[in-house]
N, C-alpha and C positions, 0 to 999 in steps of 0.2 A: 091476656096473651098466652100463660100458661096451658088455660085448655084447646088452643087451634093445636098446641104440641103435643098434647095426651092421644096414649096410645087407640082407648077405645073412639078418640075423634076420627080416626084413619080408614080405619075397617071396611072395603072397597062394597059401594054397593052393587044388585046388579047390574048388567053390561058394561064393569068395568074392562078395556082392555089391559092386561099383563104386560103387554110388550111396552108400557108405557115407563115400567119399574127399570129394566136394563138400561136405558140415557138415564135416567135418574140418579143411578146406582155410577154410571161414567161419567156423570159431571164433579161429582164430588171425589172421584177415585184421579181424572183426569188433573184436576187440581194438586191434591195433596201430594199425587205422585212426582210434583216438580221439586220430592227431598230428594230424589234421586239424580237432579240435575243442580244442585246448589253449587258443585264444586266449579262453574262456571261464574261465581261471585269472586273465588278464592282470590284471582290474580289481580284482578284492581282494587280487592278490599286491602291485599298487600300492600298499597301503593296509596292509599287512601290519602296518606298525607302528601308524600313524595310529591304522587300523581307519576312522573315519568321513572322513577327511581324511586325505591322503596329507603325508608329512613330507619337504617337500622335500629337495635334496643342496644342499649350496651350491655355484655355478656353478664353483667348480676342480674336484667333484669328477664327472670322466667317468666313461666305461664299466669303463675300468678301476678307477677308485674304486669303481664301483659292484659291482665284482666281491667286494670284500672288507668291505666299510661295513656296520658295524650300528647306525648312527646315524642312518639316511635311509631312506628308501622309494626303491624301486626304478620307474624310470620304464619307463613300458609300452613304449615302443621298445627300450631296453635287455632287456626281457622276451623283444622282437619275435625276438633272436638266438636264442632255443632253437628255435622253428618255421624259423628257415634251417639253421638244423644238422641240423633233421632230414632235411630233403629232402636236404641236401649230404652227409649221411653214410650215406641211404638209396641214392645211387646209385652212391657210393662204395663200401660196403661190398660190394654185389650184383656189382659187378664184381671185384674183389681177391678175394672167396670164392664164387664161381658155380662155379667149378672144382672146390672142397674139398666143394660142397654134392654136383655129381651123384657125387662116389667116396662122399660120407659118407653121402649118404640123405638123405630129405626130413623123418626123424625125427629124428635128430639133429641138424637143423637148424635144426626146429620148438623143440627143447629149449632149443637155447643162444638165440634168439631170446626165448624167454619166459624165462629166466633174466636178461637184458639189459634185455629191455624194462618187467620188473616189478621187477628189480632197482633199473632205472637210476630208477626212479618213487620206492622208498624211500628211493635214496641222496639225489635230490631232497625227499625229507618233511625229512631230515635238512637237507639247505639251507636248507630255511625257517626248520624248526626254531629253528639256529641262527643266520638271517638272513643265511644266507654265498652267494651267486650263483653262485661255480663251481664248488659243489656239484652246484647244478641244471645248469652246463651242463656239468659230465661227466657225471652222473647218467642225465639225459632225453636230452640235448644229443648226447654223444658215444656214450657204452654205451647208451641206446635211440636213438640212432640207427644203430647197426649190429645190434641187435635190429630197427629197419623194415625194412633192406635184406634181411637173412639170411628174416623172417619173410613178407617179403613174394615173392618168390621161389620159398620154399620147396614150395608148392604145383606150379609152373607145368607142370615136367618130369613128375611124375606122373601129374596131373589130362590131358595131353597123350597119355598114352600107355595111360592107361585108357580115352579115348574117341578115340577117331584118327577116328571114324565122327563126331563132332560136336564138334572140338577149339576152336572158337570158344564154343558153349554152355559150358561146362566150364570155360574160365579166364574168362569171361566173368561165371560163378556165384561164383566165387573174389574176382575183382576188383573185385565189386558190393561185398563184403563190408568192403572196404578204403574203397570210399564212404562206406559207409553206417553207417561205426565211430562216427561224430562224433555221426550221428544219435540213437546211444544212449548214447554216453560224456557228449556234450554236457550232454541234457538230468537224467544221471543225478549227474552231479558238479554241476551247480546245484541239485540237490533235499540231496546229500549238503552240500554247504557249506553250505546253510542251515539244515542237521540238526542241524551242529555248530558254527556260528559262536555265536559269546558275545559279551559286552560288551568284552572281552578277545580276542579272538582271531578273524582272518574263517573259519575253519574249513579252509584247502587243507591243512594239512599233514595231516590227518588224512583228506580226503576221497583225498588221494594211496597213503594207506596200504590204504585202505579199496579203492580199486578194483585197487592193485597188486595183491591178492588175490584176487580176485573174476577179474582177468585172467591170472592165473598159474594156477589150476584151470581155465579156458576153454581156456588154450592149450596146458597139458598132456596137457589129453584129446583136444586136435584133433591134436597131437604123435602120440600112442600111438594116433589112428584111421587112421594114415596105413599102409597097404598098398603097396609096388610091383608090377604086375601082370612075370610070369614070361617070358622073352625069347621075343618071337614070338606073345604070345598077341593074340588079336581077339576083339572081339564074337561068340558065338557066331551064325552065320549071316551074318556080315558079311565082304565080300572089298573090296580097296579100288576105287574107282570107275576105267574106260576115261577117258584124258587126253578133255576136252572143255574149252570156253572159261571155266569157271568153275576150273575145278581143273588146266588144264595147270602151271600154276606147282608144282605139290605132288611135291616127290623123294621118292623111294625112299630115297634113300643119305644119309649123314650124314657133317657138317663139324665137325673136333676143334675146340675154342673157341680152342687157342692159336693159330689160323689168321686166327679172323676182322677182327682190327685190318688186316690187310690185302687182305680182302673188298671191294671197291667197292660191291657193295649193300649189304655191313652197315651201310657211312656214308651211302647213299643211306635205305637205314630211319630210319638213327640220324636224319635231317633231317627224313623224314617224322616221326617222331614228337614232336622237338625241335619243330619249326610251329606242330603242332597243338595240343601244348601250351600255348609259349607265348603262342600267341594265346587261349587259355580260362582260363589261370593267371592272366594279368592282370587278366582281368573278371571270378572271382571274389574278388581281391582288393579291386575296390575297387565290387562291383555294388550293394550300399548308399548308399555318397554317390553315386554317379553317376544313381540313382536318383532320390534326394533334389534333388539340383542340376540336376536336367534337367524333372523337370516341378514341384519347387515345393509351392506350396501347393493346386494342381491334383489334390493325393492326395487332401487331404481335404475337397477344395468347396471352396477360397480362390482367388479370382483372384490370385493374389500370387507374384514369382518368389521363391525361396532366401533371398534374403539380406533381402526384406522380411516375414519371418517372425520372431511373437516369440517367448518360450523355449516356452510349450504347445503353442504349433503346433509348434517344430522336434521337439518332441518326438513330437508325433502323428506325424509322418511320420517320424518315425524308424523307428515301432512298424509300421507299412507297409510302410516299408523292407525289417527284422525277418524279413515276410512272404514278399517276394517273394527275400530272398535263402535261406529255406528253401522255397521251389519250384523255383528254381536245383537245389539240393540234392536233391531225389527227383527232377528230368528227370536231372541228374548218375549220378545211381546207377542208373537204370531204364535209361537211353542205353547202360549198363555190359554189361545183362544183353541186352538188345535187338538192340546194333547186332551183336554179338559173336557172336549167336546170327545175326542174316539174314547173315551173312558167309559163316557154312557153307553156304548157299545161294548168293549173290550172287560169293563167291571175294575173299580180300583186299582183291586190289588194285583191284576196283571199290570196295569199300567206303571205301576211301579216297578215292578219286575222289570218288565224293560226300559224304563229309565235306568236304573243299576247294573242292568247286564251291556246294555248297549252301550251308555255312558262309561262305565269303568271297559267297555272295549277300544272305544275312542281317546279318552284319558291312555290307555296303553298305547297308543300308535303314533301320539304327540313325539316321543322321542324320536320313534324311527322315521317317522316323514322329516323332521326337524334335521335329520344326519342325514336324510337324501337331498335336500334341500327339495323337496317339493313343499313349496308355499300351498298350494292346491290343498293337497291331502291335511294339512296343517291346519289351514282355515276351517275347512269345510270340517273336521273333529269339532273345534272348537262350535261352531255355529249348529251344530247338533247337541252339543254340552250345553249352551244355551238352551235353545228351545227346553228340554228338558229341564231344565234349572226354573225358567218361567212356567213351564205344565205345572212342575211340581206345587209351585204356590198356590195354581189356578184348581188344580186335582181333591187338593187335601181338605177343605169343607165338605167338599161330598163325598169324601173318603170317613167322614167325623161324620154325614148326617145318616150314612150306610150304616155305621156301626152303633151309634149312640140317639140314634133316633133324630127329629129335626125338632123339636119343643124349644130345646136350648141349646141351639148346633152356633150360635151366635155367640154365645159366651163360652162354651167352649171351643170354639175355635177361636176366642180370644186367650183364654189361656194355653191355646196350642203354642201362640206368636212367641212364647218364650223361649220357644225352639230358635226362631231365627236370630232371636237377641245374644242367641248362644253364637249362632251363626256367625254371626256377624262379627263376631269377635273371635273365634275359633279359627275360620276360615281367612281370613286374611294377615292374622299370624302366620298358620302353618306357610304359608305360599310366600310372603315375605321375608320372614326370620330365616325360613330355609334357601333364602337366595343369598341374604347375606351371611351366611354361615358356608353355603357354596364358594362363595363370589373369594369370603378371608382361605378357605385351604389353596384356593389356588387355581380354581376350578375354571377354564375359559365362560365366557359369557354368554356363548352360546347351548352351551351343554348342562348350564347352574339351574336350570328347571326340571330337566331330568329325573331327579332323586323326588322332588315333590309332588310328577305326575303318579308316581309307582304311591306315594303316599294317600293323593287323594283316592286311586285307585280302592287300597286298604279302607278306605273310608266307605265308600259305595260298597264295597264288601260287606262290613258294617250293617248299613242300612236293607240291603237284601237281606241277610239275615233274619234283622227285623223283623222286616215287613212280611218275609214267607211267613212267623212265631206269629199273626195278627191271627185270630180264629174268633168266632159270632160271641158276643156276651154269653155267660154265664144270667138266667133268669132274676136271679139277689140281685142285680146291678140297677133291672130296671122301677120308674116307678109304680106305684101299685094306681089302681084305675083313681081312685079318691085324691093321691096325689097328683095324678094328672089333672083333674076337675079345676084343685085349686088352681094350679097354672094356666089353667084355661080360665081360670074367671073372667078377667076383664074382655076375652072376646064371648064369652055367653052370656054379658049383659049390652050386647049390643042395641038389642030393643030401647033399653034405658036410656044411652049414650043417644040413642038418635033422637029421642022428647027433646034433649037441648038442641040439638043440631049437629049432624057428621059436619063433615068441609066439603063432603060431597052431596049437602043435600038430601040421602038417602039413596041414590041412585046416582050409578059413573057411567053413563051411555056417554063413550068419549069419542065425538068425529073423527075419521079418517087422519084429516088433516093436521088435526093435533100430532098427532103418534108420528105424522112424515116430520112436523118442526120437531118434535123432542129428537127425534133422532137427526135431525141436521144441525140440532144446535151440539149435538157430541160429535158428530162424522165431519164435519166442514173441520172444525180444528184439528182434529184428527188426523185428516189427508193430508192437512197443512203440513203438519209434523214431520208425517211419512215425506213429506216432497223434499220438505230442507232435508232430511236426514238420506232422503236418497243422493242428493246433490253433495252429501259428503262420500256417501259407499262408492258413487263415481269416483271421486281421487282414489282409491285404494284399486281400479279397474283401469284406471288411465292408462 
């Protein structure tokens, strides 16, 4: 079984089509990206025993009580820690094995990822089951968080090296896919819990079993679609472009990854993309109440601020709320495939550029539309800070293959993700802490975000900065031709690899019709996604 996984088994033969690698690359991104929708377990895992009413802990017993207690309900903050694990072991894991992924392939990388991450889904059904918590947080927490790192990755180096002629479209199709996981996991495990919830029981353990499955066939097939193109090959008709001011940045030559911890752009990236983040991580964490608390009862025709609202009202804007943070969610995923895509035109490091000028413009205008009460100008900031926030993720591989070559743009852009692990923790302090540090002086509710947009502001300052200090390698960085040889070996013994048998026979002449199902089998769900999540952006337009 081992060798259908080895790398030299992959090696596309001729007439293979490329376009077949992108659903490949979004079956297994669509999947894993449903960590971004977990926090739809949160409220009936609450209730898990209750069922209608949650069964409080008694105040001695903490997080760690709660680790092991089958006598109380699990408070949704204590829940809150499997979504930090994940991003913390997503950017964890991508760095420690970004090295083991470009020697082992993008297949076998894909495999152990969907092993991990559908595994670690059951091991968690079994935590419920049992009512035991550090089940789920090795389950989902640990072992599918090193299934997000490995799975999410696992695309970038390929997908790079298939299309060098549009290397931003390409991880950028990949990267949408990781958005826009929630989109369909979300709304599909709230239809599955209430398929299976009883008088007895809120239905997760079984809705977890149910999609571990349903993701584990998605991600094996996107595993075993995965093709390496053969050393040196190009688009047919494609030569690479004469240096001009959009593409002077882009080398020929390639930097080994154990080098780059001590690259000055690498940490000059790593800030670029740590900023950008967590200036947008923050404000999708909390773009529901800040919503709510900023314009009131203004959502739904009440002259009334926040806190003079009774429980129907709070509830109606809730449901508003609802709306507008799944519009957040499609400019997020669209900004993925978009910004990613005009960058192959535009060149990187302008694209950045104006994510930080534009973005920290936007960010500034949040207060003042917020004091006029124009909901309009308010939104529409935000859903631009979006977009941006998702380009940036989808941007910054081939911002990594621009400057360091594409050999090992895999592994390190695994060790880039520890950017966002920063992120992720950075960025939703600052925006937090600083509300309730508002909220205690005294500060009304509408005006306690204020002080944090001028912060993140300071942040994207930050990150420009940066990214203008990014200038072409120094020639010491890269490898010398003999150490590229070595790295290339196992694709220059392809002759050998093919005496046992490629998995393609020797040759990928792949029908029409294949290329239309791989891609319907990623677009149908897909649309699905967009449908329900449009049928939420309706309440916020009601």
């Amino acid at each position: 079984m081992s060798g259908i996984l080895d790398k030299e088994r992959i090696i596309a033969g001729p007439g293979f089509n490329r376009w077949l690698v992108p659903p490949a690359a979004l079956a297994i991104h669509l999947c894993i990206g449903m960590a971004y929708g977990f926090s739809v377990f949160w409220l009936p895992l609450s209730k898990a025993l209750g069922i209608k009413d949650a069964i409080k802990c008694a105040p001695d017993v903490g997080f760690w009580g709660q680790l092991f207690t089958t006598t109380c309900d699990w408070q949704i903050s204590t829940l809150g820690w499997m979504y930090t694990l994940f991003f913390v072991l997503l950017g964890s894991s991508a760095a420690t094995w970004g090295g083991w992924l470009e020697r082992a392939g993008p297949r076998k990388a894909g495999v152990v990822s969907a092993v991990c991450w559908c595994g670690g889904m059951l091991i968690s059904a079994i935590g419920i089951k049992t009512h035991q918590f550090w089940l789920m947080i090795l389950g989902s927490g640990v072992i599918g968080g090193i299934g997000l790192g490995l799975g999410y990755i696992s695309p970038v180096s390929t997908l790079i090296k298939w299309f060098p002629d549009r290397r931003g479209m390409a991880t950028g199709m990949a990267i949408m896919g990781f958005g826009g996981g929630a989109m369909i996991g979300s709304p599909l495990a709230a239809d599955l819990m209430k398929y299976f919830a009883t008088p007895t029981d809120v239905g997760v353990m079984q809705t977890f079993v149910v999609m571990a499955l349903i993701y584990f066939v998605f991600m094996m097939a996107g595993a075993f679609g995965y093709r390496v193109p053969e050393t040196g090959w190009k688009p047919a008709g494609w030569t690479p472009p004469p240096a001009q001011a959009n593409n002077a940045m882009i080398t020929q030559k390639h930097v080994h990854v154990k080098k780059v911890w001590g690259i000055p752009q690498f940490w000059l990236i790593w800030m670029v993309l740590c900023m950008n983040v967590s200036a947008g991580i923050g404000v999708i964490g909390m773009a529901s109440p800040m919503l709510q608390e900023v314009f009131g009862g203004s959502l739904i025709g009440v002259q009334a601020k926040f806190g003079e609202l009774d429980k129907t009202q709070l509830a109606a804007i809730a449901t508003v709320a609802a709306g507008f943070t799944a519009l957040l969610s499609l400019f997020n995923i669209g900004g993925r495939f978009f910004w990613a895509s005009l960058s192959d035109k535009m060149g990187r490091k302008i694209t950045y550029i104006v994510f930080f000028v534009l973005g920290g413009l936007m960010y500034f205008s949040v207060p003042g539309s917020a004091a006029a009460g124009s909901i309009v100008l308010f939104v529409g900031a935000f859903c631009v800070i979006l977009s941006m926030y998702g380009g940036g993720f989808a941007t910054v591989p081939a911002y990594l293959a621009d400057i360091f070559g594409t050999q090992m743009v895999g592994a390190i852009h695994g060790r880039l993700l520890t950017a966002w692990a920063t992120a992720g923790v950075l960025g939703p302090v600052v925006v937090n802490y600083m509300r309730e540090y508002q909220l205690g002086l005294g500060i009304p509710r509408e005006q306690v975000y204020n002080q944090t947009m001028y912060i993140l502001v300071g942040m994207l300052v930050v990150g420009l900065i940066c990214n203008l200090l990014v200038r072409p390698l120094d020639n010491k960085w890269f490898m010398t031709d003999a150490e590229l040889a070595e790295e290339k070996k196992l694709a220059h013994e392809r002759a050998a690899a093919s005496e046992v048998g490629t998995s393609s026979g020797g040759a990928d002449t792949i029908p029409t019709g294949v290329v239309v199902f791989a891609w319907l089998a990623v677009g149908l769900p897909l649309a699905w996604g967009v449908y329900r999540t449009l049928l939420s952006v309706a309440k916020f337009f009601a």
